[in-house]
C-alpha positions as CSV (number, residue, x, y, z in Angstrom):
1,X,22.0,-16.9,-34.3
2,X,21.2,-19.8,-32.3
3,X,22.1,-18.1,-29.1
4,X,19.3,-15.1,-29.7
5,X,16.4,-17.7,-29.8
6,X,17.2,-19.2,-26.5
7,X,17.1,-15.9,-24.9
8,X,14.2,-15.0,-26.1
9,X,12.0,-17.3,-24.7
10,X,13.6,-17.4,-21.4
11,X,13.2,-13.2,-21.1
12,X,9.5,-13.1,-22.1
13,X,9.1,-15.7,-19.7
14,X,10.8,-13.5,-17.0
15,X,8.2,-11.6,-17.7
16,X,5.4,-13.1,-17.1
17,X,6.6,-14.1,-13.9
18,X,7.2,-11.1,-12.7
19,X,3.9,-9.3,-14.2
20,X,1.9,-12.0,-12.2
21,X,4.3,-11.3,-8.9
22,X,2.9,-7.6,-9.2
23,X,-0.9,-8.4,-9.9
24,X,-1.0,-10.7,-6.7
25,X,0.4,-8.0,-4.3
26,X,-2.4,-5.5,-5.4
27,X,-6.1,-5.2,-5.1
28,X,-8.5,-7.3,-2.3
29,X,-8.6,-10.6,-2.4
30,X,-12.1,-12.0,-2.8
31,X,-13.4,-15.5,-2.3
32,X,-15.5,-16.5,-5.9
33,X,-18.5,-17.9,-3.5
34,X,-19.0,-13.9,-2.4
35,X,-18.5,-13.0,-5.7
36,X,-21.5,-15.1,-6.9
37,X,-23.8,-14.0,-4.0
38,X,-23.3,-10.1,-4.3
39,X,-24.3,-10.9,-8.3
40,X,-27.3,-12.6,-6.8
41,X,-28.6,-10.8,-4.3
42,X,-28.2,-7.1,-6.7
43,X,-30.3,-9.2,-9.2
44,X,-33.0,-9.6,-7.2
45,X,-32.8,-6.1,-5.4
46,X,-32.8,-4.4,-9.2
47,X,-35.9,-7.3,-10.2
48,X,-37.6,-6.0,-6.9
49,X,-36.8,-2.7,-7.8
50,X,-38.7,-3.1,-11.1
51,X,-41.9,-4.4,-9.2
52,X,-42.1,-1.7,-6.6
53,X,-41.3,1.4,-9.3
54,X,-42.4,0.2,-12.7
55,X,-41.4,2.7,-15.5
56,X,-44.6,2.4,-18.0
């Protein structure tokens, strides 16, 4: 009985390890900085956007 909840832990924590391994070999990586200034600059495209073709 003992045995079965020592193994436990250690396989679900094998697995987290390995499910981050796979998510940092996928998708681009980004810095946060650009992240912030593409939210930015579409917020003030899409408030200009309002200004130049209002929707009365």
């Amino acid at each position: 009985m003992a045995d079965q909840g020592k193994n436990v832990g250690f396989q679900s924590a094998a697995g987290l390890i390995r499910y981050f391994e796979e998510e940092k070999s996928k998708g681009p990586k980004l810095d946060p900085k650009l992240v912030i200034y593409i939210a930015i600059i579409g917020g003030i495209i899409i408030e200009l956007l309002k200004v130049w073709w209002p929707i009365h």
